[in-house]
N, C-alpha and C positions, 0 to 999 in steps of 0.2 A: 801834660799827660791827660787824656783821654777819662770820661768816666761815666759810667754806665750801673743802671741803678736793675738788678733780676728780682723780677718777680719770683717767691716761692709759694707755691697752694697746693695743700694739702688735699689729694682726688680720695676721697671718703669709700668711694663705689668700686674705684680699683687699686685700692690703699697702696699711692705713692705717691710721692712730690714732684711735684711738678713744676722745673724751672724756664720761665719766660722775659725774654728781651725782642727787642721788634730791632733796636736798633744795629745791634752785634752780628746776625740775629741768629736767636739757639731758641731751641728748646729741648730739655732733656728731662729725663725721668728718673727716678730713682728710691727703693720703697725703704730707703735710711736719709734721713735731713743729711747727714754729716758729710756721707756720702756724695751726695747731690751738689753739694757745695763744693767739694775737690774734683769731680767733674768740671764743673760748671771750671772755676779753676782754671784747671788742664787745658780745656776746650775752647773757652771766649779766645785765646791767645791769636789760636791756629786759624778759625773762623775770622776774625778783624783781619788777618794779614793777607788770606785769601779775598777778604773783601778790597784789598785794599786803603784799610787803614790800620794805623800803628798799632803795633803786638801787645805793648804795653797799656794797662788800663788799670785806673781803678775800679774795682767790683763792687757796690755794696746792695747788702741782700737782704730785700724785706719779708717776711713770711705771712701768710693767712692760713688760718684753718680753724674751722667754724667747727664745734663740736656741741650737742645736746648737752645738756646737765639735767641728772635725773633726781630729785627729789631723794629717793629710796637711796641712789647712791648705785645704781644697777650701770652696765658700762653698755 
């Protein structure tokens, strides 16, 4: 079985996540992590089979997202 590593990054400026694969290849949005991941889900299946490879894959998913930390504790 097939397996395929999605990027997840947190877009700060248009607050959603944002999932990337070159190899699958997707890229989908989504402004709930949880969300984004049952997308993603759904979607690699249909895309690989369309590409011409097997439907079946492992997904695993790393996350980024850089956030300030403010002394004062202010968000």
């Amino acid at each position: 079985m097939s397996e395929y590593t999605v990027l997840l990054t947190w877009d700060a400026e248009a607050r959603v996540w944002v999932a990337e694969n070159d190899d699958i290849p997707i890229a989908l949005e989504s402004g709930s992590f949880d969300t984004l991941i049952e997308r993603v889900r759904h979607t690699a299946p249909e895309i690989l089979q369309e590409n011409g490879k097997p439907a079946d894959a492992y997904l695993n998913f790393i996350a980024h997202r850089r956030e300030k930390a403010y002394p004062d504790g202010r968000v």
